[in-house]
C-alpha positions as a printed NumPy array, in Angstrom:
array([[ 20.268, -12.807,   9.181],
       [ 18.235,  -9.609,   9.839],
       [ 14.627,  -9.256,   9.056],
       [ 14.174,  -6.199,   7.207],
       [ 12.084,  -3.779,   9.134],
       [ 10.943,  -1.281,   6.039],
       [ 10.174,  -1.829,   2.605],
       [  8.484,   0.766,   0.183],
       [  6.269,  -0.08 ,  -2.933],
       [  6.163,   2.185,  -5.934],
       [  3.382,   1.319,  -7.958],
       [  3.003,   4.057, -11.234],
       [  0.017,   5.173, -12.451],
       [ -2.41 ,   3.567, -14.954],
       [ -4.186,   5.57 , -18.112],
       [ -6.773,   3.172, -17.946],
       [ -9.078,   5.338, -16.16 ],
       [ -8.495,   8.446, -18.495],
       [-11.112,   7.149, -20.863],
       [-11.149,   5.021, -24.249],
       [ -8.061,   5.508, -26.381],
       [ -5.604,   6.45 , -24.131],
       [ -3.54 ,   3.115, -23.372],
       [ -3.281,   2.275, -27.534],
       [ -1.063,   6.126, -28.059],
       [  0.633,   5.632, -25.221],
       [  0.082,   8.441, -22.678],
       [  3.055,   8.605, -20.643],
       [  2.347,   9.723, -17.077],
       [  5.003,  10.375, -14.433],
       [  2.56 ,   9.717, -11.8  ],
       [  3.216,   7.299,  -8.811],
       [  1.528,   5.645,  -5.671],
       [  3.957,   4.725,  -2.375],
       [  3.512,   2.572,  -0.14 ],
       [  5.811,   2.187,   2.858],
       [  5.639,  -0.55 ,   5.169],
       [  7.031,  -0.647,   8.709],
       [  6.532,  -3.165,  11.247],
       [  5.114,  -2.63 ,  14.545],
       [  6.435,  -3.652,  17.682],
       [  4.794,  -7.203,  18.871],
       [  4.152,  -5.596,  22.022],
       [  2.1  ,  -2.45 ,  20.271],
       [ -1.556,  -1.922,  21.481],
       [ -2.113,  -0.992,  17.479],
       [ -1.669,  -3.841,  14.992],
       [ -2.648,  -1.588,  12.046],
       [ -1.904,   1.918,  11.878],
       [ -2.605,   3.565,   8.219],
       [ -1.153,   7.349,   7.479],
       [ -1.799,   8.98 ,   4.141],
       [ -0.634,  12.471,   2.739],
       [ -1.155,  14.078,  -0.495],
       [ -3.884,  15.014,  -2.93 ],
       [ -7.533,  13.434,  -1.955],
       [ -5.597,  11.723,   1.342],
       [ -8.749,  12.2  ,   2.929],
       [-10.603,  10.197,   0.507],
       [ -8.388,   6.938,   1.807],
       [ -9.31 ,   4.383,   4.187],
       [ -7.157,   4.31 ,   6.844],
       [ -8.917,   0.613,   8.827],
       [ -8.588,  -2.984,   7.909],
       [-10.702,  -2.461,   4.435],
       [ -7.286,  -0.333,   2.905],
       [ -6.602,  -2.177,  -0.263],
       [ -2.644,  -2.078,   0.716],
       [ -3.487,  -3.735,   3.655],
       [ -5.971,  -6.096,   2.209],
       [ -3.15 ,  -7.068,  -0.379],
       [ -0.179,  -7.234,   2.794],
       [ -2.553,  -9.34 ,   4.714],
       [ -3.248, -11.844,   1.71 ],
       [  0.613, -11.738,   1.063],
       [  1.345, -13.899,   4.69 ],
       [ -2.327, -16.066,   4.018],
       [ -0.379, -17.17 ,   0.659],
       [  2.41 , -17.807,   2.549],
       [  0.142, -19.793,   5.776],
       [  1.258, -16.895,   7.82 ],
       [ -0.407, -14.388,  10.055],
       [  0.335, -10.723,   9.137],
       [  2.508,  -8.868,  11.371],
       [  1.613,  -5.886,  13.111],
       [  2.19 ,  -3.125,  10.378],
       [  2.009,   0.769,   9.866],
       [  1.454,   1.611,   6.107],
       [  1.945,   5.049,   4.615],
       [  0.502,   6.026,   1.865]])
């Protein structure tokens, strides 16, 4: 059995930060967040590397405190795991 080496996370966009009113008529927004996660080599000096592109990508953290790599680390603690080395693009 192979360990799959990629897997990428589309997450869509909320209206909940448009403002009151919005989520009861239904706004419709064809908006998405991806996340793609590779894993490192074991052997790789880096254990985290974080890329981002698009709108505001310089607005992301790109360290340990990255929310997708908050949540991917938390992932393998649920699962009495340690987190593989990882590079996340955003």
């Amino acid at each position: 059995m192979s360990v799959m080496s990629t897997i990428t996370v589309t997450v869509p966009a909320t209206t909940a930060n448009l403002g009151p009113g919005f989520d009861c008529i239904g706004a419709a927004l064809s908006l998405y967040n991806r996340f793609q996660f590779s894993r490192l080599e074991p052997s790789a000096t880096e254990k985290l590397k974080i890329t981002v592109t698009g709108a505001e990508a310089a607005k992301v953290k790109t360290d340990e405190s990255n929310l997708a790599y908050v949540a991917f680390v938390t992932l393998y603690d649920r699962l009495n795991q340690s987190a593989p080395p990882v590079a996340i693009h955003i």
